[in-house]
DRENKESE-581263 format. One line per field, with one value per residue (C-alpha): x negated, y negated, z; residue in three letters. Coordinates in Angstrom, 1 decimal. Last residue first. Example, Ala and Ser with C-alpha at 12.3 -4.5 7.8 and 13.67 -1.06 7.14 Angstrom:
BEGIN
x: [-13.7 | -12.3]
y: [1.1 | 4.5]
z: [7.1 | 7.8]
rest: [SER | ALA]
//
This chain:
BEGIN
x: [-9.7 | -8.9 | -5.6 | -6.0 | -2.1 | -0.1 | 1.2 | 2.8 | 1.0 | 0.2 | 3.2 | 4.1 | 5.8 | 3.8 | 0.5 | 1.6 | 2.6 | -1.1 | -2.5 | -0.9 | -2.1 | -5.4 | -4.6 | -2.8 | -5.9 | -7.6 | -5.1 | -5.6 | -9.2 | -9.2 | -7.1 | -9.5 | -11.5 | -14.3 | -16.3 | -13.3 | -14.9 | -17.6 | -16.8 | -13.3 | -13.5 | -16.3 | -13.7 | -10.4 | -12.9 | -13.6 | -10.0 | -9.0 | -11.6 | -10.3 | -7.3 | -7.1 | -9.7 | -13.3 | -15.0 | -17.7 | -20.0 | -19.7 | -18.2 | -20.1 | -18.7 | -20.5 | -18.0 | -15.3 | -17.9 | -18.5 | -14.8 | -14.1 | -16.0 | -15.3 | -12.2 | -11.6 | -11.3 | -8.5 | -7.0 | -6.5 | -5.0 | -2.4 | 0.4 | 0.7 | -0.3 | 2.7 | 4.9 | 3.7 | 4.0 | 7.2 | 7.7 | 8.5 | 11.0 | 11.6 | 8.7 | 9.6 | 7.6 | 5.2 | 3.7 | 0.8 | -2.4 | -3.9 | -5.5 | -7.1 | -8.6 | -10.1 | -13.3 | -13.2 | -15.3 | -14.1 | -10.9 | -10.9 | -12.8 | -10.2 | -7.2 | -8.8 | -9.1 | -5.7 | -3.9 | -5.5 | -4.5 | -0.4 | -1.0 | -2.6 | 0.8 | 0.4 | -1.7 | -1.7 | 0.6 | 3.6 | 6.3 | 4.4 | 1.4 | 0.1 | -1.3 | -0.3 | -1.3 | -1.0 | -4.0 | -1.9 | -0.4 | -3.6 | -4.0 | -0.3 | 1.8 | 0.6 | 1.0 | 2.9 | 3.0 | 5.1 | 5.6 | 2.2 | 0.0 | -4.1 | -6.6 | -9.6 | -12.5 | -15.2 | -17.8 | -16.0 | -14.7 | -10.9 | -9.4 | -7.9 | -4.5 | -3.4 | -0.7 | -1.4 | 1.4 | 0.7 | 3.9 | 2.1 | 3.9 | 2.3 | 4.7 | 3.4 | -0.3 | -2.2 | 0.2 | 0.1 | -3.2 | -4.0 | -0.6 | -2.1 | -1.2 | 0.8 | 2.2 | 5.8 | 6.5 | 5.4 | 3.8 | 1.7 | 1.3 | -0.9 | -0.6 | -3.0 | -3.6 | -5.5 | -6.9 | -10.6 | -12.1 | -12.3 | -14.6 | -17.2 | -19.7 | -18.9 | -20.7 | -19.5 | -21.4 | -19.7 | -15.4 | -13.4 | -9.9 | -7.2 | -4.2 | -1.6 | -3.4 | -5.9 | -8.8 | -7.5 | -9.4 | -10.9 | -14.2 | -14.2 | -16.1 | -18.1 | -17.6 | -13.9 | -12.7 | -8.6 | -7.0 | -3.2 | -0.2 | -0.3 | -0.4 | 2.7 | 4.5 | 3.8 | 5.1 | 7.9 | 8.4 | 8.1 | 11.0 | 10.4 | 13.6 | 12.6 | 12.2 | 9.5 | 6.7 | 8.1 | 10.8 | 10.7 | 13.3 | 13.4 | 11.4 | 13.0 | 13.8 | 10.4 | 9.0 | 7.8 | 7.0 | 5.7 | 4.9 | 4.6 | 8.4 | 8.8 | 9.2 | 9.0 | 5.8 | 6.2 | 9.1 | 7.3 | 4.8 | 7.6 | 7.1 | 4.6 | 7.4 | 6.9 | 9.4 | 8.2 | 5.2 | 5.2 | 2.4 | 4.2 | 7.1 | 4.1 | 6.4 | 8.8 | 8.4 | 11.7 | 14.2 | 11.9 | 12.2 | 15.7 | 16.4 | 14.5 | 16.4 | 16.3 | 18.5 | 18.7 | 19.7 | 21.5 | 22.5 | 26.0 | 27.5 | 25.3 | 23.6 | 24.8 | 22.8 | 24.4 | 23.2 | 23.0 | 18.9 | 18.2 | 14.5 | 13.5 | 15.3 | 13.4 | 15.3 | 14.3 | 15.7 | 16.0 | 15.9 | 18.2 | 20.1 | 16.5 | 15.7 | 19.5 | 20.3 | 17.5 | 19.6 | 22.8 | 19.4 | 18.9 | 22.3 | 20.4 | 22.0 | 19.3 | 16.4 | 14.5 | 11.7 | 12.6 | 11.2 | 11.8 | 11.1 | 9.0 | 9.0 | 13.0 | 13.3 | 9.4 | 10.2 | 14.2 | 14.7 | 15.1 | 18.4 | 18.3 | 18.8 | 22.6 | 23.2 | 19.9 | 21.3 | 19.2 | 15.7 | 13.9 | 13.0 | 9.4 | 8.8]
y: [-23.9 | -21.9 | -21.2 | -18.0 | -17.6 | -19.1 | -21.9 | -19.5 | -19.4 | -15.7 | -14.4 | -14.0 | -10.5 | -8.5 | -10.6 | -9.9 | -5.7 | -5.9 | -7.6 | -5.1 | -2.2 | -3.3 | -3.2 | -0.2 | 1.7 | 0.1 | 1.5 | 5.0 | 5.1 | 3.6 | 6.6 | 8.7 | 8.1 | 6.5 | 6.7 | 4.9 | 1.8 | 0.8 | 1.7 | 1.7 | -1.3 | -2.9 | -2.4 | -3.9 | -7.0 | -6.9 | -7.0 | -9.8 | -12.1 | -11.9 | -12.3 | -14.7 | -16.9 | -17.8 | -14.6 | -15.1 | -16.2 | -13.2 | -11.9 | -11.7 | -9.2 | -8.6 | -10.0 | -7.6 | -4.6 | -5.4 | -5.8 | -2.6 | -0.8 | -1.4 | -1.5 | 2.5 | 3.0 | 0.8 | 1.4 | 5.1 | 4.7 | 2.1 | 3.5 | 6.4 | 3.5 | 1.1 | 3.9 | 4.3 | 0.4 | -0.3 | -3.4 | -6.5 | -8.3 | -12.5 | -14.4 | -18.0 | -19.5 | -22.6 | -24.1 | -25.3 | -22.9 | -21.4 | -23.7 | -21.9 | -23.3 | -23.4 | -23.1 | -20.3 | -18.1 | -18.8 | -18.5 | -14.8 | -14.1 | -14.9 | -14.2 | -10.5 | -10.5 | -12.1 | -9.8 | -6.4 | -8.2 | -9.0 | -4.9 | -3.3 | -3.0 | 1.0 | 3.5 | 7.0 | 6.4 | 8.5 | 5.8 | 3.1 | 0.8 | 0.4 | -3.0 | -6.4 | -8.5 | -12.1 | -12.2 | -12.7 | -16.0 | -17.9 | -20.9 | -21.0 | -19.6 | -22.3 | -20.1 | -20.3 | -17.6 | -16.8 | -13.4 | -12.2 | -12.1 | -12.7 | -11.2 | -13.8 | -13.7 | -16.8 | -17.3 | -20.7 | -22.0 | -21.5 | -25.3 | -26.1 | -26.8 | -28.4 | -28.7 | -25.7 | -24.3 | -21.5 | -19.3 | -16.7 | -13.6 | -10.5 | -7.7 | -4.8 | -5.7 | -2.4 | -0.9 | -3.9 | -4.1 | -0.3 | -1.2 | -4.5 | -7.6 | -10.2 | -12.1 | -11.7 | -15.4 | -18.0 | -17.2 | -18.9 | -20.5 | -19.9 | -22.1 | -20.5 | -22.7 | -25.9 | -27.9 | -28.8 | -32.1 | -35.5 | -35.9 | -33.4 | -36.4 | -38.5 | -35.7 | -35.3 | -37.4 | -38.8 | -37.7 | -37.4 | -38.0 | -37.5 | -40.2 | -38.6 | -35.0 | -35.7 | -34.9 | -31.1 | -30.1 | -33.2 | -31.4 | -31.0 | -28.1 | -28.4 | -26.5 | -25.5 | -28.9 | -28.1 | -31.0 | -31.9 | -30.7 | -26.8 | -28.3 | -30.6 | -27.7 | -25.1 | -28.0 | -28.9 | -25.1 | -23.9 | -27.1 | -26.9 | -27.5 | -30.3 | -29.0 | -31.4 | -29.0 | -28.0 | -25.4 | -22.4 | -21.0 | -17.7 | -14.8 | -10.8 | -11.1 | -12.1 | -15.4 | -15.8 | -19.4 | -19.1 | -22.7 | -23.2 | -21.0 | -18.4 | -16.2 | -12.2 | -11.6 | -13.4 | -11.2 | -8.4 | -9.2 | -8.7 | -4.8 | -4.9 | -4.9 | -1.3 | 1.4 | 1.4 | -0.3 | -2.0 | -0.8 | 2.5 | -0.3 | 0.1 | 3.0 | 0.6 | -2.9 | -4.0 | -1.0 | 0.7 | -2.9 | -2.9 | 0.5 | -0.2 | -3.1 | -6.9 | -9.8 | -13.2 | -16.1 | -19.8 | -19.5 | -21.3 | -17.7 | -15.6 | -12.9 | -9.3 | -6.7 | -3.5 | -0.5 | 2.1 | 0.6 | 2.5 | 1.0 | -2.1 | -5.0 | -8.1 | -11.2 | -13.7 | -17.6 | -20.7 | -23.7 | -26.6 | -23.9 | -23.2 | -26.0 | -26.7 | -23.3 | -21.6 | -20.5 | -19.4 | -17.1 | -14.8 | -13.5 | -11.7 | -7.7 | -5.4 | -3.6 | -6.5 | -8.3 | -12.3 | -14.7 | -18.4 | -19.9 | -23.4 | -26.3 | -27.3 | -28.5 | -29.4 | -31.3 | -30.7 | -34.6 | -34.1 | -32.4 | -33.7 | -30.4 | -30.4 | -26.8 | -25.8 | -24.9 | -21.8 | -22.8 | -20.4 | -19.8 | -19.7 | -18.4]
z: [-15.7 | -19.2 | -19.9 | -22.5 | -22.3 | -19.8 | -22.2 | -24.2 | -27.8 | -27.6 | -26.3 | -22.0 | -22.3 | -24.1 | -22.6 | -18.7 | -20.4 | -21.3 | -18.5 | -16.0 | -18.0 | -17.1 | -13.7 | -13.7 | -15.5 | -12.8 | -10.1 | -11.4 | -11.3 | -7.7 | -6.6 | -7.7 | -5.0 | -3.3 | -6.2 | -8.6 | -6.5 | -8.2 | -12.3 | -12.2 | -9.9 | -12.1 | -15.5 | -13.5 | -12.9 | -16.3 | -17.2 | -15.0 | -15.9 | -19.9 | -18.4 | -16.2 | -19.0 | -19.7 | -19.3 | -21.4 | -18.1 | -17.1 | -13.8 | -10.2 | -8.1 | -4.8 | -2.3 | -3.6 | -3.3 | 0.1 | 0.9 | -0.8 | 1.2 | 4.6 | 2.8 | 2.2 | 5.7 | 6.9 | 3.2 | 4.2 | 7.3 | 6.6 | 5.2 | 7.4 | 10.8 | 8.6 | 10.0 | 13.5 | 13.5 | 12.4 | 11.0 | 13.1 | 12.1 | 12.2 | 10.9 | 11.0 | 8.5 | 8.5 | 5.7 | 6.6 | 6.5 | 3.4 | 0.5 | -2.7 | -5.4 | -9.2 | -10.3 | -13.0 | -11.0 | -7.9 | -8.7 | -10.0 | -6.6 | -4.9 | -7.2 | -6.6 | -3.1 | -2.7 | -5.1 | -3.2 | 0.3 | -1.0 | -2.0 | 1.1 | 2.3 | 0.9 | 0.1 | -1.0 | -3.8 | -5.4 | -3.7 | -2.0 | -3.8 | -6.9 | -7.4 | -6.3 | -9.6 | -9.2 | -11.7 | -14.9 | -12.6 | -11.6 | -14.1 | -15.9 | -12.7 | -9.9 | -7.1 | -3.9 | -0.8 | 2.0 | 2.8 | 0.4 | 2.8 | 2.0 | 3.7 | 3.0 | 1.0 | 1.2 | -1.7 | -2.7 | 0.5 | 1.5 | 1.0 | 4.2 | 5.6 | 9.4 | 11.8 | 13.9 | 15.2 | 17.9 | 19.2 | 17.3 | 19.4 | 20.9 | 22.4 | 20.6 | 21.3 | 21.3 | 18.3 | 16.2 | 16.3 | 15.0 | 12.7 | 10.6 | 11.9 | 9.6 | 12.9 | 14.2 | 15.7 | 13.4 | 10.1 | 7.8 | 4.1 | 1.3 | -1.3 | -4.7 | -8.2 | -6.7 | -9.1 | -8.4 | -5.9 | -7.1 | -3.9 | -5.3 | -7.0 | -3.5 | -1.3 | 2.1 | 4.4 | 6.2 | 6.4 | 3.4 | 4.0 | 6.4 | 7.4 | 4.7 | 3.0 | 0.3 | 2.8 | 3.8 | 6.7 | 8.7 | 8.8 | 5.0 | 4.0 | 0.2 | -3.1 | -2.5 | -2.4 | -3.1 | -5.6 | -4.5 | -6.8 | -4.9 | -1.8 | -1.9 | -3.8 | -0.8 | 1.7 | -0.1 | -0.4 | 3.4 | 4.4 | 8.3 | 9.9 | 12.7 | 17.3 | 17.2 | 17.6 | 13.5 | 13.2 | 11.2 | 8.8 | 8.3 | 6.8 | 7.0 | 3.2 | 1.7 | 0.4 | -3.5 | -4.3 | -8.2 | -10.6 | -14.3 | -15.2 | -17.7 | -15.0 | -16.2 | -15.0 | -11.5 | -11.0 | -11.5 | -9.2 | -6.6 | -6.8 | -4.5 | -1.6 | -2.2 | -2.8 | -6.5 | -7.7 | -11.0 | -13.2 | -14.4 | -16.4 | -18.8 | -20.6 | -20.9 | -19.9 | -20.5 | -20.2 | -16.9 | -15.3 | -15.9 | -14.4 | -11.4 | -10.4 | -11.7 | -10.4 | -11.8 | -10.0 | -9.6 | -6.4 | -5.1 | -3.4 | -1.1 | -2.9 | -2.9 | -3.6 | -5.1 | -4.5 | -7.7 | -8.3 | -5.1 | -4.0 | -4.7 | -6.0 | -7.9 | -7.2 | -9.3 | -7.5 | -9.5 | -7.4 | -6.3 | -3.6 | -2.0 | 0.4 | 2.1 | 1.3 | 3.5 | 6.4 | 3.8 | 2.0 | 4.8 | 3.4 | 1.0 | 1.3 | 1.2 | -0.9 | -1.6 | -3.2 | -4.0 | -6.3 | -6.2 | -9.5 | -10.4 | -12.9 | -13.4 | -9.7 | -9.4 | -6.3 | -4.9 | -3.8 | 0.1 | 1.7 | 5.3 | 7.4 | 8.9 | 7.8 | 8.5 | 12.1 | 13.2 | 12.9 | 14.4 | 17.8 | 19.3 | 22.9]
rest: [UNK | UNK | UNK | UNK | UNK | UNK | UNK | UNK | UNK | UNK | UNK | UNK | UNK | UNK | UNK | UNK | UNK | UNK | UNK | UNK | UNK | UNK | UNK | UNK | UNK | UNK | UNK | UNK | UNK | UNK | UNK | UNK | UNK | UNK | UNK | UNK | UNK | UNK | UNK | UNK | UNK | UNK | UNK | UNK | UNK | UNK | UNK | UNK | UNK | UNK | UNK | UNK | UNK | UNK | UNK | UNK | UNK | UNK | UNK | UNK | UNK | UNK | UNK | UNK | UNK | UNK | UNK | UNK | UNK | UNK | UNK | UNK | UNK | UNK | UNK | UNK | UNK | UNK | UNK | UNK | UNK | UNK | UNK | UNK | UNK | UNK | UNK | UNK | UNK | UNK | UNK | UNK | UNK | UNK | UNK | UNK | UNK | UNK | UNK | UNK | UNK | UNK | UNK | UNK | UNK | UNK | UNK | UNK | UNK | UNK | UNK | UNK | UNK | UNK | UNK | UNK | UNK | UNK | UNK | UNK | UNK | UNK | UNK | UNK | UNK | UNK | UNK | UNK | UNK | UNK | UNK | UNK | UNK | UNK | UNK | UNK | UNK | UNK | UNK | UNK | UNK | UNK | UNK | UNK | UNK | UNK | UNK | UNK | UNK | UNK | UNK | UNK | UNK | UNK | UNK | UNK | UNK | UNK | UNK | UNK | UNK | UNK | UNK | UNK | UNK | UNK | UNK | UNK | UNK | UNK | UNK | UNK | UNK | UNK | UNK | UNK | UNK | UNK | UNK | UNK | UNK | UNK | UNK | UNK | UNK | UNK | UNK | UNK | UNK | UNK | UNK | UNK | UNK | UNK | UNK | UNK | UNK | UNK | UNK | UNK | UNK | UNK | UNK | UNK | UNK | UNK | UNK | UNK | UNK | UNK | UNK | UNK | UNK | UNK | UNK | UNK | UNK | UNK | UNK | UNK | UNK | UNK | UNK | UNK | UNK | UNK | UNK | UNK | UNK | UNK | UNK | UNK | UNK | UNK | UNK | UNK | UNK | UNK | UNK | UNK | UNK | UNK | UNK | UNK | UNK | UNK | UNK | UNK | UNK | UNK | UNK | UNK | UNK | UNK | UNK | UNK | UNK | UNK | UNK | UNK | UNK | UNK | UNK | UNK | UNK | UNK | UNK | UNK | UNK | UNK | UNK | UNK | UNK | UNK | UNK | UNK | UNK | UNK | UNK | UNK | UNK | UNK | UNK | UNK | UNK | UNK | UNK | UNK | UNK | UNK | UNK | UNK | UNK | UNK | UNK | UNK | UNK | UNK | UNK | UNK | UNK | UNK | UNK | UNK | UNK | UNK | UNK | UNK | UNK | UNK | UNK | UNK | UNK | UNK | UNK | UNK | UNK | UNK | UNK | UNK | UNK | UNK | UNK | UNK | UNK | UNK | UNK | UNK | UNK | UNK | UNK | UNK | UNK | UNK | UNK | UNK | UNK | UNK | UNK | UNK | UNK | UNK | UNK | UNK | UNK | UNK | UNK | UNK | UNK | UNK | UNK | UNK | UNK | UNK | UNK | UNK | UNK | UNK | UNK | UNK | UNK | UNK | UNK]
//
């Protein structure tokens, strides 16, 4: 049985990396006192909490943070009538956070993830971890037996090819769970009592070509090559879909990536996973999506954008075109979230000016 890290308290406080460069953002709709486990890593940082549901409640946040808070009502008064893109009783509406950074780097982490300890019974700090990946190259192009070659005691084993060895910039940190894994509800419900007690001390580039479901509970971007496509749809209140959002950003950063030759890594960091969500519930959530991506998965894996498309954006847009076009089949739901999508970019661009360094970043 895994535990998590209960006394942080005496955790050896490292030099906060990137201090100035990256924000912590938050979804929620209670009280943040997760947050005393994670002081030790998180205090340095800036945090954007982005609260769901009831924008009357009051959140409270544990004294010594340095943070800003948006509701509802504050999304509706800055966005406006594009405040439609943000979901609502959705943990989806975290992307709004990452809109309104001004910050170069993203680590959101959700409410119900502690800390995790390491085989040797050590704190895990998730963001060192996320930051460390996110500054080293990923090798997309070609598998690395040893995993990651620019992690301490790896490198490239025979035969890997010298003229990829300087490897692209990374712009997506995926990290895992211990304890509760990210199943979907048909799993969930014929292994209710299933723990990941397994650490494996390793990260990968995900090849070029290769989709993966991605989860959004413990995640880290670089903002200024990836950020306009961080996109996690419409999802929860008025939708027929939901916690298909963190999967609908991942397929799209995927494929956006791949394109523009940038990386993703998934494995290390750990979290300590600490709820598990209820399955008959996420089953209503669920059901739809568990059809509709035996088509969507094929349709993700067959998008090849233009050459012309030399930005987030511009990639972003045409994507939102082919899933109007391909998917808007299935139903008019799909219709809807391109029209999101692209609605998305425009409220990404309102906020984040031509001459912001987000703006046309090419790879």
């Amino acid at each position: 049985m895994v535990e998590p890290a209960t006394d942080t308290k005496s955790a050896v406080r490292t030099v906060a990396l990137l201090k100035d460069e990256l924000d912590i953002v938050i979804p929620t709709i209670r009280n943040l006192d997760f947050l005393e486990m994670w002081r030790p890593f998180f205090e340095p940082y800036h945090l954007i909490i982005v609260q769901d549901g009831d924008p009357t409640k009051t959140i409270k946040v544990p004294d010594g943070f340095d943070y800003e808070l948006y509701n509802r009502n504050d999304i509706n008064k800055i966005l406006g009538p594009k405040a439609s893109c943000i979901s609502f009783k959705d943990s989806a509406c975290r992307c709004f956070g990452y809109m309104v950074s001004k910050k170069k780097y993203i680590f959101t982490i959700d409410d119900d993830c502690f800390v995790a300890k390491d085989p040797t019974g050590k704190a895990i700090n998730a963001l060192e971890q996320h930051i460390k990946n996110l500054l080293c190259p990923s090798t997309p192009f070609f598998f690395n037996t040893l995993y990651d070659p620019f992690r301490e005691g790896a490198d490239f084993v025979r035969g890997y090819p010298f003229s990829l060895r300087e490897g692209v910039p990374t712009a997506v940190s995926h990290g895992l769970w211990l304890n509760i894994p990210d199943y979907d509800a048909p799993t969930q419900l014929v292994k209710p009592l299933e723990r990941n007690t397994r650490y494996v001390d390793a990260v990968m580039t995900i090849p070029k070509g290769t989709l993966f479901p991605m989860c959004g509970m413990n995640l880290a971007f670089h903002r200024e090559l990836i950020g306009p496509a961080m996109y996690f749809g419409l999802m929860g209140d008025g939708q027929p879909i939901g916690r298909y959002d963190d999967m609908w950003a991942g397929w799209c950063i995927k494929v956006i990536c791949d394109h523009l030759g940038l990386g993703v890594k998934t494995g290390l960091p750990y979290i300590y996973h600490s709820k598990a969500s209820n399955p008959f519930v996420n089953l209503r959530k669920e059901y739809k999506g568990i059809f509709w991506q035996e088509e969507i998965i094929p349709f993700f894996q067959a998008v090849s954008l233009p050459k012309d498309c030399t930005t987030v954006q511009k990639c972003y847009i045409e994507l939102a075109k082919m899933v109007k076009d391909k998917l808007g089949k299935i139903d008019p739901y799909f219709d809807k979230l391109a029209d999101a999508m692209v609605t998305w970019i425009d409220a990404w661009d309102e906020l984040n000016p031509i001459g912001a360094a987000n703006k046309g970043k090419k790879a």
